[in-house]
Structures are given as structure tokens and as C-alpha cells.
PAZAMAR-707558 format. One record per residue (C-alpha): residue number from 0; x, y, z; residue in one letter. Coordinates in pm, 1 decimal. Layout:
R     i          x          y          z   aa
R   NUM          X          Y          Z    a
...
//
This chain:
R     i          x          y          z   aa
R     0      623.9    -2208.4    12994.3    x
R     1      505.0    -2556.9    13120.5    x
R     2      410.5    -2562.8    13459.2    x
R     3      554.0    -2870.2    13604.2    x
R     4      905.3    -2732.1    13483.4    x
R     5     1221.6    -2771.2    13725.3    x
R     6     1335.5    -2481.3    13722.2    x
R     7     1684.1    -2529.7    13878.0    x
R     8     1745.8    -2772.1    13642.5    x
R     9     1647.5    -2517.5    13371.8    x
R    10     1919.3    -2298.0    13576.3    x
R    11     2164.4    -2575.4    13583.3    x
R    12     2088.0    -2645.4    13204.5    x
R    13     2167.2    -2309.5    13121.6    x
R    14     2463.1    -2253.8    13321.2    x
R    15     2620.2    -2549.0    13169.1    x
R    16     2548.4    -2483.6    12780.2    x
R    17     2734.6    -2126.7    12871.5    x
R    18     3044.9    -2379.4    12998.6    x
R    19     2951.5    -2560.1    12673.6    x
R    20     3000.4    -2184.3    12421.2    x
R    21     3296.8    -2097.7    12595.5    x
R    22     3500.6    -2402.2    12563.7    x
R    23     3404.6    -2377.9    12190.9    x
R    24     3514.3    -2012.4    12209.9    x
R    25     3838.6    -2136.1    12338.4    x
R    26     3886.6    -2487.6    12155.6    x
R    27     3727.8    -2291.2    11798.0    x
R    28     3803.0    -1951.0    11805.1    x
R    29     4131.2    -1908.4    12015.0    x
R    30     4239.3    -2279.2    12003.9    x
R    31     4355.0    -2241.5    12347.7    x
R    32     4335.8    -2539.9    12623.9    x
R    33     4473.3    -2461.7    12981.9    x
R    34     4378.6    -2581.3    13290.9    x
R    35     4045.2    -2434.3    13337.9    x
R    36     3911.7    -2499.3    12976.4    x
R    37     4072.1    -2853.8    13064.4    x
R    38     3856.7    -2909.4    13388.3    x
R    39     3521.2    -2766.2    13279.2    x
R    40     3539.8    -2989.2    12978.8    x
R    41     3564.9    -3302.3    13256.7    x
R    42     3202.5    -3222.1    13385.3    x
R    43     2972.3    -2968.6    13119.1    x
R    44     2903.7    -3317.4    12897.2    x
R    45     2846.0    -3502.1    13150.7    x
R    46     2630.4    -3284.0    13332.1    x
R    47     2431.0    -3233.9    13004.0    x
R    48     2364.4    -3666.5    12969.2    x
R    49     2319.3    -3622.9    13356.8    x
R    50     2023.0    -3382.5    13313.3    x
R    51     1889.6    -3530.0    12945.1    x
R    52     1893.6    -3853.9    13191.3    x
R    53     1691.2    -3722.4    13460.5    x
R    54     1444.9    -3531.1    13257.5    x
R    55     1387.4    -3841.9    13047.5    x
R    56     1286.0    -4067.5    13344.5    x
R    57      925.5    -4209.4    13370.7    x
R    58      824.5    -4499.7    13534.8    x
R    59      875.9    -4847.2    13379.6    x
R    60      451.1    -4889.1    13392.6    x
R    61      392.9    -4595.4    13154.4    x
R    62      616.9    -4727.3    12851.2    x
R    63      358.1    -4923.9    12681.2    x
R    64      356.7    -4924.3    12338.3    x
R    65      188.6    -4623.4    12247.7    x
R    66      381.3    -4381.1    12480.6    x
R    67      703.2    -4550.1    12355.9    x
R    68      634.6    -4460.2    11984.9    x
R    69      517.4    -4132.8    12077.0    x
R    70      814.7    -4007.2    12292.0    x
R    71     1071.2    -4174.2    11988.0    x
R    72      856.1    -4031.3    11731.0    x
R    73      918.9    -3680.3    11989.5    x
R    74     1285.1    -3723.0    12011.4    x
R    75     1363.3    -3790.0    11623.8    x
R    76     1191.7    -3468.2    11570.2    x
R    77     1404.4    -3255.4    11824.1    x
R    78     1711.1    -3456.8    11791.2    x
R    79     1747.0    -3553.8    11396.9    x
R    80     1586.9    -3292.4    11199.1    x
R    81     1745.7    -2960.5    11325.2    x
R    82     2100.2    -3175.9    11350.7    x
R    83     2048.3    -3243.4    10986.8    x
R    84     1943.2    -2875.0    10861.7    x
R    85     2224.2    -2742.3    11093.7    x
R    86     2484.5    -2972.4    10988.0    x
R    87     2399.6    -2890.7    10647.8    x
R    88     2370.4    -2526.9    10653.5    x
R    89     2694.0    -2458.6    10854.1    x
R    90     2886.9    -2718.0    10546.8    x
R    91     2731.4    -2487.1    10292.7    x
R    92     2815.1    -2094.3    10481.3    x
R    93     3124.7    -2211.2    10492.9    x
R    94     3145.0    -2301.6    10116.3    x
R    95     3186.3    -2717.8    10185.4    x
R    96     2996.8    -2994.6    10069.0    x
R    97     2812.5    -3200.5    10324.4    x
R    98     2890.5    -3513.3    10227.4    x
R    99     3255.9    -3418.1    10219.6    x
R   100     3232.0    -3293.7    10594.8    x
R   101     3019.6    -3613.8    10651.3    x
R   102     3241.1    -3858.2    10491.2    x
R   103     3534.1    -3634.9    10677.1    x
R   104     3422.8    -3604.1    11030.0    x
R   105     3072.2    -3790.1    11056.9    x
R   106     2854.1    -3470.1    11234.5    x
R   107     3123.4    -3268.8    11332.5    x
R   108     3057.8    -3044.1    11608.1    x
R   109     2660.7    -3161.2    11577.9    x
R   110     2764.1    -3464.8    11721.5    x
R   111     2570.8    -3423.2    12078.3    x
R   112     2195.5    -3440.9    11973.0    x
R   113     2291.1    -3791.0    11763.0    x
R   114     2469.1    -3945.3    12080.6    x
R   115     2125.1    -3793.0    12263.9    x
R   116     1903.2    -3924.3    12042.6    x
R   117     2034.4    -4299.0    12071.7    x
R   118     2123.9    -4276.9    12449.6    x
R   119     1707.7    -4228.5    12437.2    x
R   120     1676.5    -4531.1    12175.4    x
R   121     1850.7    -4738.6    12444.2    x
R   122     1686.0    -4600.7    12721.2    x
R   123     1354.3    -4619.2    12569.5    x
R   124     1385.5    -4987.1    12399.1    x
R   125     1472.5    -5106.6    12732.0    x
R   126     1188.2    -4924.7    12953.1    x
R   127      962.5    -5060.0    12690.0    x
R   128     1119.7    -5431.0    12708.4    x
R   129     1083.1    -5438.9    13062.3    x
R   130      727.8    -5270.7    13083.0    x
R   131      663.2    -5549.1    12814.0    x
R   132      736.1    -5812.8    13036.5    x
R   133      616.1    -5688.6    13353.0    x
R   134      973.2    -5650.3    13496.8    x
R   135     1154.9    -5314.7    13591.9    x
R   136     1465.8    -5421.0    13739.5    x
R   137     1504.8    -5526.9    13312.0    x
R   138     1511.0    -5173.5    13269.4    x
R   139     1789.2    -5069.7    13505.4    x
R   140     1978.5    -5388.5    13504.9    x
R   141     2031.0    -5306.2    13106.0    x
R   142     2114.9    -4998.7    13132.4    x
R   143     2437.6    -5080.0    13383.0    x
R   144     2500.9    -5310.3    13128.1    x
R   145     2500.1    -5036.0    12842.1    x
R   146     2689.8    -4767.5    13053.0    x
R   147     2917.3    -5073.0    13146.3    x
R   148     2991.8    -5192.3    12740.5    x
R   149     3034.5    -4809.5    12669.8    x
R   150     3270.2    -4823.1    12886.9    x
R   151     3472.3    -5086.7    12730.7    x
R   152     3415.6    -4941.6    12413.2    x
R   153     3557.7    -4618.7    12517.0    x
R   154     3864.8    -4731.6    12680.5    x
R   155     3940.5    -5087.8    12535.7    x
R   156     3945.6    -4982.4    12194.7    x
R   157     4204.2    -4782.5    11974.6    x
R   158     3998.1    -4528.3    11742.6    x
R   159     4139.2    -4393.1    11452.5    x
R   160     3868.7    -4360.7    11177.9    x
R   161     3557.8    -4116.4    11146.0    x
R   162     3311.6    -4169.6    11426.5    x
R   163     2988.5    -4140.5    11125.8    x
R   164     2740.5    -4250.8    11404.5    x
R   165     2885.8    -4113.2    11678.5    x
R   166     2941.4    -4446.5    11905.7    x
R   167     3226.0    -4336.6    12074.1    x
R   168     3034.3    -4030.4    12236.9    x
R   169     2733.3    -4239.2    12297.7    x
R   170     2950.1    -4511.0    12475.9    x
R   171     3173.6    -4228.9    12662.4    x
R   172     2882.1    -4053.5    12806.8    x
R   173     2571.2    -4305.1    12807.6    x
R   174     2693.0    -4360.3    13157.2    x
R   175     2583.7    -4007.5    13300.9    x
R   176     2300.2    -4036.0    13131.7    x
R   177     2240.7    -4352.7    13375.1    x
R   178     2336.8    -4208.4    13642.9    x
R   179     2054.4    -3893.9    13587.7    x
R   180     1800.8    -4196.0    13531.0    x
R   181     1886.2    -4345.7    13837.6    x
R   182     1886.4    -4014.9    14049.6    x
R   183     1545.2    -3952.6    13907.1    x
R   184     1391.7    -4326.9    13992.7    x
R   185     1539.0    -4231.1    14373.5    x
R   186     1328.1    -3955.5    14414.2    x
R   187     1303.7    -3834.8    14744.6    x
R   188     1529.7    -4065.5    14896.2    x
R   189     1798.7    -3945.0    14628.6    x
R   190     1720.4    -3572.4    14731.7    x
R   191     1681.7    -3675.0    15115.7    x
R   192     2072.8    -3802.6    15123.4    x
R   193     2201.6    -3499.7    14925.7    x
R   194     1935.8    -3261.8    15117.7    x
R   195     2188.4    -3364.5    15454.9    x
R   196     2440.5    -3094.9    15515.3    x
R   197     2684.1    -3301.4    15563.7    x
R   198     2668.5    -3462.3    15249.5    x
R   199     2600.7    -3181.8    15056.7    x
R   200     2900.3    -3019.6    15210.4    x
R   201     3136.3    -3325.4    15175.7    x
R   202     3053.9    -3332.3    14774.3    x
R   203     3108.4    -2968.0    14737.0    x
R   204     3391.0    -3022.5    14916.1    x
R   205     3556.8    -3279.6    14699.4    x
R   206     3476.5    -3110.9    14404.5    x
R   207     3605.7    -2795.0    14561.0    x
R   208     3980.3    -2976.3    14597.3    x
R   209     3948.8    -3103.8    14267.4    x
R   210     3864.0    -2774.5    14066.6    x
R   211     4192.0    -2567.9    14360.3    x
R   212     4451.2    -2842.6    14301.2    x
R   213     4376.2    -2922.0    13916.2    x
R   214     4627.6    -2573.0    13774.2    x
R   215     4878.3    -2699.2    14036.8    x
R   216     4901.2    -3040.2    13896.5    x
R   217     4755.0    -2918.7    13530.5    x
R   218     5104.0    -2712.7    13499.5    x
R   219     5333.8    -2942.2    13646.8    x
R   220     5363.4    -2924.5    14000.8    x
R   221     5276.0    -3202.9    14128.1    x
R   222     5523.2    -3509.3    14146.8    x
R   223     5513.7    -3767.4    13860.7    x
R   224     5263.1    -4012.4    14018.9    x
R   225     5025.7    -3748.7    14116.5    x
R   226     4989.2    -3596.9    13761.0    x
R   227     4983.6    -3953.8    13635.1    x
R   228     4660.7    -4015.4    13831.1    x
R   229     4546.4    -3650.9    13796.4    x
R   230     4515.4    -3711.3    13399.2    x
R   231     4429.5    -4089.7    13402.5    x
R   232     4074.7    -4186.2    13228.7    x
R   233     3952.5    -4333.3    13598.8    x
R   234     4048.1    -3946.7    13760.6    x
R   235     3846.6    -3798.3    13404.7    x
R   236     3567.6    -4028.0    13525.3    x
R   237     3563.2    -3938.9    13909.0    x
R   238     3574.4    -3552.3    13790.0    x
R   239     3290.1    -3616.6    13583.7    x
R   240     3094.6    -3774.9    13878.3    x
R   241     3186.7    -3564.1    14140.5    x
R   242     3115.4    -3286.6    13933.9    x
R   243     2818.5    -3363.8    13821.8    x
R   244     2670.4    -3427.9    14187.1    x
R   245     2790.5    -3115.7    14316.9    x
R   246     2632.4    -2909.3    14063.6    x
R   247     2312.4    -3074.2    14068.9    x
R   248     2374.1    -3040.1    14476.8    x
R   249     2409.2    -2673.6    14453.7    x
R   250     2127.8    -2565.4    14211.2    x
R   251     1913.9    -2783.5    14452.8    x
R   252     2030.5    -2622.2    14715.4    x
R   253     1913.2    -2271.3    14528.6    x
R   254     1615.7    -2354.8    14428.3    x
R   255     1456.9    -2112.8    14619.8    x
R   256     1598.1    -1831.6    14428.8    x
R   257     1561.1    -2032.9    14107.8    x
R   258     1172.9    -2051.6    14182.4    x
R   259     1175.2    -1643.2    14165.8    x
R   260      985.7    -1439.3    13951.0    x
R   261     1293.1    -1160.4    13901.9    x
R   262     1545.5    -1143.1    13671.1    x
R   263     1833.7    -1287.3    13703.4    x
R   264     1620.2    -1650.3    13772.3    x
R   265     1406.5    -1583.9    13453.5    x
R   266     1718.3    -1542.5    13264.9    x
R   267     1910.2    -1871.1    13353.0    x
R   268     1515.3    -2036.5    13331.5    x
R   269     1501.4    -1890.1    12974.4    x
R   270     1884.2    -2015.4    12863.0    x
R   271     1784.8    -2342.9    12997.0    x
R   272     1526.1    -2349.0    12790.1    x
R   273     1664.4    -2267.9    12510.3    x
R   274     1990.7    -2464.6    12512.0    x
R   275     1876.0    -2666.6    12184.7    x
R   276     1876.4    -2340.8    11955.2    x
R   277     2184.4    -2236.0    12147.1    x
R   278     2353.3    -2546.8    12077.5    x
R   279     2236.5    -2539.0    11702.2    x
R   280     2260.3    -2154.3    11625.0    x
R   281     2614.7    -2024.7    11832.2    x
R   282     2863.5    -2191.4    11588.4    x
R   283     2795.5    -1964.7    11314.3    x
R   284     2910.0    -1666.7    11539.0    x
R   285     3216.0    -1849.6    11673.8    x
R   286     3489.5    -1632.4    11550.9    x
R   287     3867.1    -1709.2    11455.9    x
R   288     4092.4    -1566.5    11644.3    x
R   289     4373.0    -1803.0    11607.0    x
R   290     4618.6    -1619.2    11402.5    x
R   291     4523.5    -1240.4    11598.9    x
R   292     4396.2    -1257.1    11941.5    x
R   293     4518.2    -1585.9    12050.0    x
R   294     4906.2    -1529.5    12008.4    x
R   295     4876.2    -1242.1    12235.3    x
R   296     4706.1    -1421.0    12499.9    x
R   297     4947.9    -1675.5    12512.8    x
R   298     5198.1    -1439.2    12560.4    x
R   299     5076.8    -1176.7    12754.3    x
R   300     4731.6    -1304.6    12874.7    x
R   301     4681.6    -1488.2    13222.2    x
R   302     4507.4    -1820.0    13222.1    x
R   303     4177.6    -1572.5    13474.0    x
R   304     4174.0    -1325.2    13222.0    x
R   305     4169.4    -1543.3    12947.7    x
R   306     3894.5    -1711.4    13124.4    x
R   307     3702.2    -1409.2    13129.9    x
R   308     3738.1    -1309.1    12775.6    x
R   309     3610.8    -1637.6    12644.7    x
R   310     3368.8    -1632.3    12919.8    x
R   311     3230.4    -1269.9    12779.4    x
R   312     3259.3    -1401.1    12440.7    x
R   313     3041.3    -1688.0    12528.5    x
R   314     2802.5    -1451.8    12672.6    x
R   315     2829.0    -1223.8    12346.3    x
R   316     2755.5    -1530.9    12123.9    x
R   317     2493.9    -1705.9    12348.3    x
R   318     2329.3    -1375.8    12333.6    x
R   319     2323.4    -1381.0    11937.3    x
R   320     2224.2    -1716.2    11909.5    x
R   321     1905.8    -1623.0    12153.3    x
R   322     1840.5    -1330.5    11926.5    x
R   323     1816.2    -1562.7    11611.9    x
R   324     1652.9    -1824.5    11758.3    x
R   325     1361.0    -1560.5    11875.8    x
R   326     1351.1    -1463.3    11490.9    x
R   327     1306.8    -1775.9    11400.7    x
R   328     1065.5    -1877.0    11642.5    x
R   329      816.3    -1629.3    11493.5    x
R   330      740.0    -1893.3    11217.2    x
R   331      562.5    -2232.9    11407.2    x
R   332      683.5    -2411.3    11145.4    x
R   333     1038.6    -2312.9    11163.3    x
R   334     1026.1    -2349.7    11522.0    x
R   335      892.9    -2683.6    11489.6    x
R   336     1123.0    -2831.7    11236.0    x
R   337     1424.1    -2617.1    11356.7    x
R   338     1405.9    -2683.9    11737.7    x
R   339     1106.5    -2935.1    11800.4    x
R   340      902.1    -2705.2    11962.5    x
R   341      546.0    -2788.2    12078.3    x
R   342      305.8    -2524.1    11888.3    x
R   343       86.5    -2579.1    12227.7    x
R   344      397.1    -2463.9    12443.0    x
R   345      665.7    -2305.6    12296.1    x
//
């Protein structure tokens, strides 16, 4: 493992590709929403851009030309090439033709490492632009202005054709992946104001309301202009934020534990690590339970314990995908192709 790893935001990486399996476990396999799928699905995205923001951050001075074509030529590797073999091989198990799923549904569920890989295209043409002409604020001021446009894109536009180069999640999300950028240029003064207690405590807070009151207001009992607010796109937005900060607030917080050599630390490290294979590997164990399982939860089931079955499930699959990916990690050159690994520090 590298040494100048984070590794609370390993921990927080992890934790939120387990949010990311079992909201496939319930969208997929049970094709279940309720209130807490609903809410978790409001900030595990964005926390993903927020981190893949943060992590990507370097100093405007450093993007001269040679680091920028080495960290694209990086990012095409980890980002395109396993999407493609992926995307292919999951059209094919399931006896259907690529092109048809293309042509159908662009990447389908590979969709997040081709929104990654051009929120990076942005993020690095513009570092480069304003390295280039010896002017940072070019960088940031043009990425507000991205996060800004994807904004209007998002929410100005009616969509009703295939999404074959995934704008729409680029635009959506491109704005958390600011946001991490921006966290990561503040640097101690960012962690200073969310190091205060009372901040820390008022954002936790917030999002501590949010996540209580959402299954009141998720199953109707709230008044009209409360639920009305509750599910506009500005609310979806604020959730996203909010959420976002507080989880990045509380890993912080635990970094101390996170920084262990024991167990339970090494684990969420390791998932954290890992969550491109994850991410690649765990929809080939995703099973359907739509016409067995699923009927009898939404009879009989409670929206906890249904939480906790898709929760174990996503355990049971992220597990499986782990095992796999270790198998395939044996060959460098699978690993490298596969998942972009670095042969000097897998």
C-alpha cells in the first residue's frame, strides 16, 4: 500500500461503494425503492465525485504538459479499458450483443467510470490551461462554470433518448466533484473550520434531521408543501451537500481509529481500495429476486429489515467480488488492463 494514502478517505470510500452494492441489490435484484434506499441514493454518488474530486487535486503549478498527459494517459487506462471489457463481458453472460445494449442504453450500469473519466478531462484541461497561462484562479473560475452549465443541463433540459456518452451524469454530478477540488485546495483552513466542534456538530446535525424526518415525509406525512420541497431537485441538491460534508466530517473525525493497524480499519482501508474491481466485478452476482423474495417483502417485510437484508446481501456480493478480483489480480497483466493497477504498487 502507498504510503501517503488517506486512509479515512479509503474508509469513507469503502463505506460508500457498500451504500453503492446495496442500492443495486435493492434497485436490481429486489426492485424495491423506499425511503431509505431513496435517501442513501441522495448522497453515495455524490460522495463518490466528492472524493474522486479531492483525491484528484494538485496544485495548478504542477500541470505542465508532461504531468497533464501522463495523469490522462493514467485515467484512460483505469477509467476506459476495464469499462469497456466489463461492459462487454456482462452483454455477452447474459447472452446480448453489445452494440444492442450500447445502442439501447449507452453503458448501462458502467456508466460511473465514463462520467469519471471526463469530469477528469475537464478538470485536467482546465488545470493545464491555467498552469499554461500562469493563472490559477482560470482553473477554479472554470470549473464553477462547468458545475454551473451541468447544472442547467441537468435541470433545464427534458431527456428522453439514450444518454451514449453519459452527459447527463457528468453534468448532474461534476458539481461534487468541484466541491472535493475545492475542499482539497483549502487545506488546512478547510479542515480547521470543520475541525471546530461546533461546526462539526451543526453539520451532523442537519444531516441528522434530514436522514429522521425523510420516512415521515417519504410516506406521506408531512403536509403538501413540505413533501413538495422534501422531493424538489434544490432539497436532492442540499441532501447531497449536506451529506456529503457530514460524512467526510465524521471519517475525519475517526481518523484516529482509521490510522490503526487492526482489523476492522484494514478492512474498510482494503474495500476502499478496491472499490474499482468492486464496482466492475459485483453485478455479475447481483441476483433476481423480483418475482420470489421481493413480493414477500413488500408484504410482510419492514422497510429496517429490508434494509438489513439488502445490506447483508451487499456484504455477501462485495465479498465475492473481492474474492474475484484477488484471482484476478494474480496475473499483472490482468490487473493492469482490468483495474489499472500500478505493477510497482498494487
Amino acid at each position: 500500500m502507498a504510503a501517503n494514502r488517506i486512509r479515512y478517505i479509503d474508509a469513507m470510500r469503502g463505506t460508500t461503494m457498500l451504500l453503492v452494492v446495496y442500492g443495486h441489490v435493492m434497485y436490481h435484484s429486489l426492485g424495491i425503492t423506499d425511503v431509505i434506499t431513496h435517501f442513501t441514493a441522495s448522497v453515495r454518488m455524490p460522495a463518490f465525485f466528492f472524493i474522486s474530486g479531492y483525491i484528484a487535486y494538485k496544485a495548478v503549478s504542477q500541470w505542465d504538459a508532461t504531468f497533464f498527459k501522463a495523469r490522462l494517459k493514467k485515467k484512460a487506462m483505469v477509467q476506459i479499458i476495464p469499462t469497456l471489457v466489463f461492459f462487454i463481458a456482462f452483454s455477452l453472460i447474459n447472452a446480448r450483443s453489445p452494440i444492442s445494449d450500447y445502442v439501447a442504453d449507452g453503458f448501462g450500469p458502467y456508466w460511473f467510470t465514463i462520467s469519471l473519466f471526463e469530469m477528469f478531462c475537464i478538470y485536467f484541461t482546465l488545470s493545464r490551461l491555467g498552469n499554461a497561462m500562469h493563472r490559477p484562479w482560470v482553473t477554479y473560475v472554470g470549473l464553477i462554470a462547468f458545475a454551473i452549465i451541468g447544472l442547467i443541463y441537468t435541470y433545464c433540459f427534458e431527456w428522453n433518448k439514450p444518454d451514449y456518452y453519459q452527459l447527463r451524469h457528468t453534468a448532474d454530478f461534476f458539481q461534487f466533484f468541484v466541491l472535493g477540488v475545492f475542499c482539497r485546495a483549502g487545506g488546512q483552513r478547510f479542515h480547521d473550520f470543520i475541525d471546530r466542534k461546533p461546526v462539526r456538530w451543526s453539520i451532523i446535525g442537519i444531516f441528522a434531521a434530514m436522514a429522521v424526518t425523510a420516512p415521515v415525509i417519504y410516506m406521506g406525512g408531512g403536509n403538501d408543501i413540505v413533501e413538495a420541497i422534501w422531493h424538489s431537485e434544490i432539497m436532492n441538491i442540499m441532501r447531497g451537500y449536506v451529506g456529503v460534508i457530514a460524512i467526510y466530517t465524521i471519517f475525519r473525525s475517526l481518523s484516529t481509529f482509521f490510522n490503526r493497524d487492526a482489523t476492522v480499519p484494514n478492512i474498510f482501508s482494503f474495500v476502499g481500495r478496491r472499490t474499482l474491481d468492486i464496482y466492475m466485478i459485483h453485478y455479475f452476482f447481483l441476483p433476481d429476486l423480483k418475482t420470489t423474495l421481493a413480493p414477500w417483502l413488500q408484504t410482510h417485510g419492514h422497510t429496517l429489515g429490508t434494509f438489513v437484508f439488502a445490506l447483508t446481501m451487499a456484504i455477501v456480493v462485495t465479498a465475492l467480488s473481492l474474492l474475484v478480483s484477488r484471482i484476478i489480480r494474480v496475473s499483472p497483466f490482468l490487473a493492469r488492463y482490468l483495474f489499472g493497477a500500478n505493477p510497482n504498487n498494487p
